[in-house]
C-alpha positions as CSV (number, residue, x, y, z in Angstrom):
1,X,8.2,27.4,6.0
2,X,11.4,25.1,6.0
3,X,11.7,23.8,2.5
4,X,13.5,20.8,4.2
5,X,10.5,20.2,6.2
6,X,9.0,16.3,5.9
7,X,6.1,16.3,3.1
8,X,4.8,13.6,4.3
9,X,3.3,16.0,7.0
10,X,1.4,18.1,4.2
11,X,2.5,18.9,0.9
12,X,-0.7,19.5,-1.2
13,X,-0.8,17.7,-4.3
14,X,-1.5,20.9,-6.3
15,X,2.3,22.0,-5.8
16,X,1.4,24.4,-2.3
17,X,3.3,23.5,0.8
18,X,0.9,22.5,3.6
19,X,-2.5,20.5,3.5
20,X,-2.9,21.5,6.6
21,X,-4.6,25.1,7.0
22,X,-1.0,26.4,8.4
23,X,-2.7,30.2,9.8
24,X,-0.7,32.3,12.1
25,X,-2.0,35.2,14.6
26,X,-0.2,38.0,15.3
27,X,-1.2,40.8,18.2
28,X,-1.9,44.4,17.0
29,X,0.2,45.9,19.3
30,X,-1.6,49.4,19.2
31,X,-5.0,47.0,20.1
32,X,-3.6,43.6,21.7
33,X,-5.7,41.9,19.4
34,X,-5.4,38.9,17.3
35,X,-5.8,39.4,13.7
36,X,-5.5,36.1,11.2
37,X,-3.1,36.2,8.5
38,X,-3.9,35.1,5.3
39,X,-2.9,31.7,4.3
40,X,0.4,31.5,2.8
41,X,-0.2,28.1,1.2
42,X,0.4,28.7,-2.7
43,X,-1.5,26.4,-5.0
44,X,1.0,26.7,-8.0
45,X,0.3,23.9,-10.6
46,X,1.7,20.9,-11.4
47,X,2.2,19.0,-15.2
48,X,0.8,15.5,-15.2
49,X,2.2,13.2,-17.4
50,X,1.0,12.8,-20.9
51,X,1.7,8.8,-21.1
52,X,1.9,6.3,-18.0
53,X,2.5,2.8,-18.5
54,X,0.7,0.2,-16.3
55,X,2.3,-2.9,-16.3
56,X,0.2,-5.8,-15.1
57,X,-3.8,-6.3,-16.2
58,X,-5.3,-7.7,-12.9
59,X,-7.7,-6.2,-11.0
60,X,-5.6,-3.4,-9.6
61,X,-3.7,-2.4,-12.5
62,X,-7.1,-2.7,-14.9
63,X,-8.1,-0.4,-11.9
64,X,-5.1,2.5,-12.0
65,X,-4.8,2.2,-15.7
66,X,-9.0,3.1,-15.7
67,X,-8.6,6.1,-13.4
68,X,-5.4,7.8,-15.7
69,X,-7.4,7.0,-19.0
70,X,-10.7,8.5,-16.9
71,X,-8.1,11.4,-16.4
72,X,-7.1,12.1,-20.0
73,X,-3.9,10.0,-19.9
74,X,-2.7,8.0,-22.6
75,X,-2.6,5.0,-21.0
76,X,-0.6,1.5,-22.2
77,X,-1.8,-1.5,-20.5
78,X,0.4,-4.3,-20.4
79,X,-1.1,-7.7,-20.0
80,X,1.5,-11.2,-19.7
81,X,-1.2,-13.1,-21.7
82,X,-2.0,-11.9,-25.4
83,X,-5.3,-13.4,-25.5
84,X,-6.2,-10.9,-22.6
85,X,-5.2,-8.0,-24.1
86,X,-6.9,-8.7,-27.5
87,X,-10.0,-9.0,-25.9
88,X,-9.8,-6.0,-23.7
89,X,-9.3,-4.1,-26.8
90,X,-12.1,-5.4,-28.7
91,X,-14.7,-5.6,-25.8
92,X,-14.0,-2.6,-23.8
93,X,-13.6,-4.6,-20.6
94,X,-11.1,-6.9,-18.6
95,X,-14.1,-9.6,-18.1
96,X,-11.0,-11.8,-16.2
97,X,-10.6,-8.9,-13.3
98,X,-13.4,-6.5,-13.1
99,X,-15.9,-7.8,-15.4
100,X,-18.2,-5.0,-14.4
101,X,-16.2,-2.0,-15.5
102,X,-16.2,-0.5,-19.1
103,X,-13.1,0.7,-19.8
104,X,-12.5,4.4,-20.8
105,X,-10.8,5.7,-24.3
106,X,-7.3,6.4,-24.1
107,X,-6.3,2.9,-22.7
108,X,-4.8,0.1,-25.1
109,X,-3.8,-2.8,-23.7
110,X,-0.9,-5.0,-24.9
111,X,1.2,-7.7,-24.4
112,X,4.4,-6.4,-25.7
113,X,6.6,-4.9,-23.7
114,X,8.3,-2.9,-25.6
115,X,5.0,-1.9,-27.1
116,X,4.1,-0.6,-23.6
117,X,6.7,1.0,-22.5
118,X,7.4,2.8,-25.9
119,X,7.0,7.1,-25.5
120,X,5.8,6.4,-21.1
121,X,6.7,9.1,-19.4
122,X,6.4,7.4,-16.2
123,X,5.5,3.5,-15.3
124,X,3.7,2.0,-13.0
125,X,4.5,-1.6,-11.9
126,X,1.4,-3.5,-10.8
127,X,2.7,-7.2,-11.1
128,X,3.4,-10.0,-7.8
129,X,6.1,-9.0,-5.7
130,X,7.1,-12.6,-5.8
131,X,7.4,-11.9,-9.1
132,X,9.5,-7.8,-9.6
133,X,12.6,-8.5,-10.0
134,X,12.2,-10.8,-13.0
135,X,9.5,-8.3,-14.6
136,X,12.2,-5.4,-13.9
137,X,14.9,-7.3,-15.8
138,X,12.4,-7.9,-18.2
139,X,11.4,-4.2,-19.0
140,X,15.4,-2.4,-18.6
141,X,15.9,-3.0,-22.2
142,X,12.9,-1.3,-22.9
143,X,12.3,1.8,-20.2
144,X,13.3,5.2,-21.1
145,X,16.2,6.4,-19.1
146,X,14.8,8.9,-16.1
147,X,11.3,7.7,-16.5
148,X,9.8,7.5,-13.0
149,X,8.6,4.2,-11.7
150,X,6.0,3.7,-9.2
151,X,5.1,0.8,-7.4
152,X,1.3,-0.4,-7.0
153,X,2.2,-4.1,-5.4
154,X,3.2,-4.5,-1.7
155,X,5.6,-6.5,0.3
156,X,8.6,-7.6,1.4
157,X,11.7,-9.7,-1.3
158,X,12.2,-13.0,0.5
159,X,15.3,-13.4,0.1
160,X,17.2,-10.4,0.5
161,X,14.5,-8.4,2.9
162,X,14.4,-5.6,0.5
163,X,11.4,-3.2,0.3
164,X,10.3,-3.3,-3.2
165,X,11.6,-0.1,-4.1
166,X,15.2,-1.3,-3.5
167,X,14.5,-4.4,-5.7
168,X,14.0,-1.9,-8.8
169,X,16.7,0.5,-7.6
170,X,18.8,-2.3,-7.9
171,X,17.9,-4.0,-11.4
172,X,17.0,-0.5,-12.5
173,X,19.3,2.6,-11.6
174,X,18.8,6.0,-12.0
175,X,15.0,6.2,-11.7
176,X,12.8,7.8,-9.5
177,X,11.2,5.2,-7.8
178,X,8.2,5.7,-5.4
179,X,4.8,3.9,-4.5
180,X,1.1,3.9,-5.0
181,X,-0.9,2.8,-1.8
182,X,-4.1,3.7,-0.3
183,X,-7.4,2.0,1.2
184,X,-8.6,1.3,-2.6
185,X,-10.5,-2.0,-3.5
186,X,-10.2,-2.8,-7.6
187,X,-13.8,-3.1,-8.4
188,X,-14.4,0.4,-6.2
189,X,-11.8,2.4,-7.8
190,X,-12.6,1.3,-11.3
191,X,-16.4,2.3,-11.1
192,X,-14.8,5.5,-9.6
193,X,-16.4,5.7,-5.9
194,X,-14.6,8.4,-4.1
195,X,-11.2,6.8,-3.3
196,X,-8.4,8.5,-2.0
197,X,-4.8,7.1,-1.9
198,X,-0.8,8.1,-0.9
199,X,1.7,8.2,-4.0
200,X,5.0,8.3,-2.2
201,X,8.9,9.0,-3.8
202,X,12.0,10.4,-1.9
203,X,12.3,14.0,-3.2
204,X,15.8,15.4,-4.3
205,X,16.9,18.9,-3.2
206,X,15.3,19.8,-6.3
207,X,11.8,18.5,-5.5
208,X,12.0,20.6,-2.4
209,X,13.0,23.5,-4.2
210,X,10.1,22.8,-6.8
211,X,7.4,20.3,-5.1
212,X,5.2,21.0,-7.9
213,X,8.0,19.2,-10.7
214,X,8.7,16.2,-8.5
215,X,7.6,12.8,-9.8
216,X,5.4,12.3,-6.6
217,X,3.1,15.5,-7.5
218,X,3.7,14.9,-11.2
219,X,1.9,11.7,-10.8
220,X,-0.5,13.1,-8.2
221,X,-1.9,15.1,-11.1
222,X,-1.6,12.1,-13.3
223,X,-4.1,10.3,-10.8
224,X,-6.7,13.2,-9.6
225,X,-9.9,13.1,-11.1
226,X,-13.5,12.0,-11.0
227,X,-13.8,10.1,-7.3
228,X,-10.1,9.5,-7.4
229,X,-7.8,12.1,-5.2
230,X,-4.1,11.5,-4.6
231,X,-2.3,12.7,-1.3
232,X,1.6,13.1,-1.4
233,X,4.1,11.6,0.6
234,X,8.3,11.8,1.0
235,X,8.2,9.2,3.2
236,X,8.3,6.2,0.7
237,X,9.7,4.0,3.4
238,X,6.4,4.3,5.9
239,X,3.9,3.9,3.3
240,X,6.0,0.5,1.5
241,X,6.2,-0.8,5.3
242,X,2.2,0.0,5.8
243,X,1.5,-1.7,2.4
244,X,3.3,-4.8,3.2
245,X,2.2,-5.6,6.6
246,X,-1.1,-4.9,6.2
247,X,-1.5,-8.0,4.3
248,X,-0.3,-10.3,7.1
249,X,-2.4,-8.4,9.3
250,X,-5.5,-8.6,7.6
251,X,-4.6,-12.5,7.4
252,X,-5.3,-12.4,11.4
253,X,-8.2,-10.9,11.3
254,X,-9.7,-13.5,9.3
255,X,-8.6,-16.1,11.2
256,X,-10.2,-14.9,14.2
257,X,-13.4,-13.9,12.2
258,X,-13.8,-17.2,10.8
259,X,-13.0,-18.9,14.2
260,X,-16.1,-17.1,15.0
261,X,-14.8,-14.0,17.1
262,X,-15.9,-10.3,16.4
263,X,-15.7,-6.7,16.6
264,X,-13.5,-6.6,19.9
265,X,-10.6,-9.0,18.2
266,X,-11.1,-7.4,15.1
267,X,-9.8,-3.9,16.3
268,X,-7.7,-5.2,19.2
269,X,-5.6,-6.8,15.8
270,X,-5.9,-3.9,14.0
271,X,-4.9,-1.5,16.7
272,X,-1.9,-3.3,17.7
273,X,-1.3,-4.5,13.7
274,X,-0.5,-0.7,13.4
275,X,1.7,-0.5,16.0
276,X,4.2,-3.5,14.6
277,X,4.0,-1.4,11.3
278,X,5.4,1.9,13.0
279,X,7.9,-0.3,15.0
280,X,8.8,-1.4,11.6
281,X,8.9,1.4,9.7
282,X,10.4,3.8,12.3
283,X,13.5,0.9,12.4
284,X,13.8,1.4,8.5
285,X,14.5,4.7,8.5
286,X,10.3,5.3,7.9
287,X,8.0,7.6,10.2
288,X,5.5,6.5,12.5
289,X,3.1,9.3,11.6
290,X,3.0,8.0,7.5
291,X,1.5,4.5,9.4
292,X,-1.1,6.3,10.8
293,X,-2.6,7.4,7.5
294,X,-4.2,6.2,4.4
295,X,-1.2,3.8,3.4
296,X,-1.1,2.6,6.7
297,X,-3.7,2.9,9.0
298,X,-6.6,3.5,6.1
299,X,-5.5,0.6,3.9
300,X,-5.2,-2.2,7.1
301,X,-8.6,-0.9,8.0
302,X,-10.2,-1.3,4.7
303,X,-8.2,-4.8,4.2
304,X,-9.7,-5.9,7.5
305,X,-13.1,-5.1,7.2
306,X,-14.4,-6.9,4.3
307,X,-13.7,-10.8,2.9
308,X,-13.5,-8.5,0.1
309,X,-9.9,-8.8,0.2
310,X,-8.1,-11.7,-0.6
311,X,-5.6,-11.6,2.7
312,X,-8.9,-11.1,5.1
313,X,-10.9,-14.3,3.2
314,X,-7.9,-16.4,3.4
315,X,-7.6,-15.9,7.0
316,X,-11.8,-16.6,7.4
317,X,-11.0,-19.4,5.5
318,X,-8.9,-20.6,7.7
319,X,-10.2,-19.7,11.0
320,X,-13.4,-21.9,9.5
321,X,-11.1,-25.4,9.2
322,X,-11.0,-25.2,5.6
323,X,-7.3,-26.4,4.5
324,X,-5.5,-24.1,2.7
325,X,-5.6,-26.3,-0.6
326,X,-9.3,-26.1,-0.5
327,X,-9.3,-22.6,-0.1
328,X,-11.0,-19.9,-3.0
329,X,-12.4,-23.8,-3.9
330,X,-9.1,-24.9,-4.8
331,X,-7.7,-22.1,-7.4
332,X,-4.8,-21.0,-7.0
333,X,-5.0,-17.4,-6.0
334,X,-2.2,-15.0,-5.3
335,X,-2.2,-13.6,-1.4
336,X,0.0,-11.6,-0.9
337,X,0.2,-11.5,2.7
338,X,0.5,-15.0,2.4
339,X,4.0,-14.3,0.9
340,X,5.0,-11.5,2.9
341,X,4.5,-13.4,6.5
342,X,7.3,-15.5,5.9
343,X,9.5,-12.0,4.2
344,X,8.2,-9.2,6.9
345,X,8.8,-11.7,9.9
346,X,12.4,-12.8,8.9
347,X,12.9,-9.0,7.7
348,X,11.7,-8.3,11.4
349,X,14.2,-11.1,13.1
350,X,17.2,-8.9,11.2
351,X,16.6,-6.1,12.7
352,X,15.4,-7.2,15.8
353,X,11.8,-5.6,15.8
354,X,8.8,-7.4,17.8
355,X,5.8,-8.2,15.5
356,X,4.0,-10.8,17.5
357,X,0.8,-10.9,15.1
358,X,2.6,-11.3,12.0
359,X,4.9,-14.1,13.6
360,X,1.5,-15.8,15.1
361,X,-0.1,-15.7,10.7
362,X,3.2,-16.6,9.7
363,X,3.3,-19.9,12.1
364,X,0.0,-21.0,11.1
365,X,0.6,-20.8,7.4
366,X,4.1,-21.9,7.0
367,X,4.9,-23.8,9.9
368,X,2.2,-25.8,10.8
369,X,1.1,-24.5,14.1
370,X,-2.4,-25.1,15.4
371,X,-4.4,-21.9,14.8
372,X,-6.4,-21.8,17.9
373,X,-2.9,-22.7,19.9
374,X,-1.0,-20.1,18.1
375,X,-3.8,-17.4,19.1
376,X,-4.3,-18.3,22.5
377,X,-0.3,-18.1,23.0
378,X,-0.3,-14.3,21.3
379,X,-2.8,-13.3,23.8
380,X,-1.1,-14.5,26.6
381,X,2.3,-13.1,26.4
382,X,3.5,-10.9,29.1
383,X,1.6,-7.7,29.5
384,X,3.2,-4.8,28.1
385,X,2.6,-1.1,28.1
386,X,0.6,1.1,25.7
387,X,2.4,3.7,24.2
388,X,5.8,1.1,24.1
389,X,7.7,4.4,25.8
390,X,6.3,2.8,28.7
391,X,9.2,0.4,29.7
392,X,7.1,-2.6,31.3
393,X,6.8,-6.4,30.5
394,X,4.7,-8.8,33.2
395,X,4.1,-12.1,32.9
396,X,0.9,-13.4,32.3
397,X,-0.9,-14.4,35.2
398,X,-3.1,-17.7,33.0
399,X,-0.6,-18.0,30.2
400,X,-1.3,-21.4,29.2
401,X,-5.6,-20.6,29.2
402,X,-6.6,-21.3,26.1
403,X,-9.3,-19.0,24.2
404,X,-12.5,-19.9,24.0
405,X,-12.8,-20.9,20.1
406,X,-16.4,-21.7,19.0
407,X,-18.0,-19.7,22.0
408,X,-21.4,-17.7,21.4
């Protein structure tokens, strides 16, 4: 096989190329018959790393940071308040996050930094994206040169329209830096159902040479275990762009749900969700196929499915008439496709990409459009064609009949 050839397709995470059962048939030609070939795929092993740091002691990170102790790893678990990590130390749990879960040997938690960081051999960053470029300022004093970061949080920088991994290429050069991201809920992951998930990096001319030595299958490794397994990905692009947009999509789907709407709307959002994420990612330099699998596809099923997550009961919230002050009963919780509306739709303007349903959240929530309005007007846009190769746009014949909110 091409050693050039896109991982994303099937590298196994045990160092082989293919996960796909790549057999051949060749004719006898004494016979004319077909006789299978063994598989070629070589299972060579890979090193995981001794010591990860997960920075960040929410729900997720508590999560990861479970799994790698679970694993064996030595794990250091940073936490921003010091009261948090002093009791998940003494008690054994993160009774904040995932109150449920008892918390393997081999994890410490801490709130110092520098603490955290100290002998990791690679780091994962499980904070807000509002909220990574200060945190990767925060650790480059302390990070060991080399040592491979990979991102657990999902979006898109406001300001600049970066994907995340070119925030912390940018305050942090000269490290790997690749992505975590998968249909995984916390609480799930922690008590270790079966889970799988997509760790992504860009891989050198020496990963190809040696797939089994790359950060991506080094952390792999790191990861597998128990109910836990890890698929690898070069395409770091299509699985940050699946990550991200999921959010805002979910965000519809809980609009519609609360508004009292069902299983159709549900997948008719979810079908055409994916599609703006390909469009997306395929304009980033990303590949459509990564969107059609557990980063993309898999995690904006999962997100949509279940109030669950936080993006899908804001939207119910919403679609119900509560105002979004008096949503989660007035605490102030962290959405992050709440965040990422406003950065993947201007992100999309930039590079002139169509992402109707994420323009339609991102109305709603940040400029004050009428939710049942802003729906009925998204499904009566011109008709278009399905795959998009398909060049057709007609208009509408109703386009100003409203949906029928509150129907049985």
């Amino acid at each position: 096989m091409n050693v050039f050839s896109p991982l994303s397709r099937g590298l196994d995470i045990r160092g082989g190329w293919g996960a796909r059962n790549l057999k051949r048939t060749y004719l006898r030609k004494s016979t004319q018959k077909e006789l299978p070939i063994k598989d070629s795929i070589s299972h060579t092993p890979s090193q995981p790393y001794a010591r990860v740091a997960v920075l960040g002691a929410g729900s997720w990170g508590t999560a990861l940071a479970s799994v790698l102790a679970r694993n064996g790893r030595e794990v250091r678990l940073w936490a921003r308040r010091p009261d948090l990590a002093q009791r998940v130390n003494e008690t054994r749990q993160n009774a904040d996050y995932l109150s449920e879960v008892d918390l393997p040997n081999g994890l410490t938690a801490t709130a110092d930094l520098s603490e955290a960081l100290d002998g990791a051999e690679a780091v994962l960053m499980v904070t807000p994206s509002s909220t990574l470029r200060p945190m990767c300022q925060a650790i480059a004093p302390h990070i060991p040169k080399g040592i491979p970061i990979a991102l657990a949080c999902k979006g898109v920088e406001r300001r600049t329209g970066y994907l995340l991994s070119e925030v912390v290429g940018e305050e942090l050069p000269g490290h790997p830096v690749g992505a975590v991201s998968g249909p995984t809920f916390a609480r799930e992951t922690a008590l270790d159902h079966p889970t799988a998930a997509t760790v992504a990096f860009p891989f050198s001319y020496a990963d190809r040479l040696n797939p089994a030595k790359s950060p991506a299958a080094r952390l792999a490794m790191s990861l597998s275990g128990g109910g836990f397994r890890p698929y690898v990905s070069d395409d770091l692009v299509g699985v940050e762009v699946g990550g991200a947009v999921k959010n805002v999509i979910a965000i519809a789907c809980g609009m519609m749900s609360g508004a009292g709407f069902a299983e159709n709307t549900r997948a008719a959002l979810i079908t055409r969700g994916t599609d703006e994420m390909k469009q997306l990612a395929q304009a980033l330099g990303g590949s459509r196929e990564t969107v059609t699998g557990l980063s993309g596809a898999g995690d904006l099923t999962l997100t949509c499915s279940s109030i669950t997550s936080r993006n899908m009961f804001l939207g119910y919230q919403l679609g119900q008439g509560i105002p979004r002050p008096s949503c989660f009963e007035g605490r102030p919780v962290v959405v992050e496709g709440e965040v990422n509306a406003v950065s993947v739709t201007d992100l999309a303007h930039r590079i002139h990409v169509p992402m109707p349903i994420c323009e339609t959240v991102n109305a709603v929530l940040h400029k004050g459009a009428d939710l049942q309005e802003a729906f009925s007007a998204l499904w009566a846009r011109p008709i278009e064609a399905e795959p998009n190769a398909l060049d057709l746009a007609l208009t509408h014949p109703i386009p100003d009949m409203p949906l029928q909110f509150g129907a049985d």
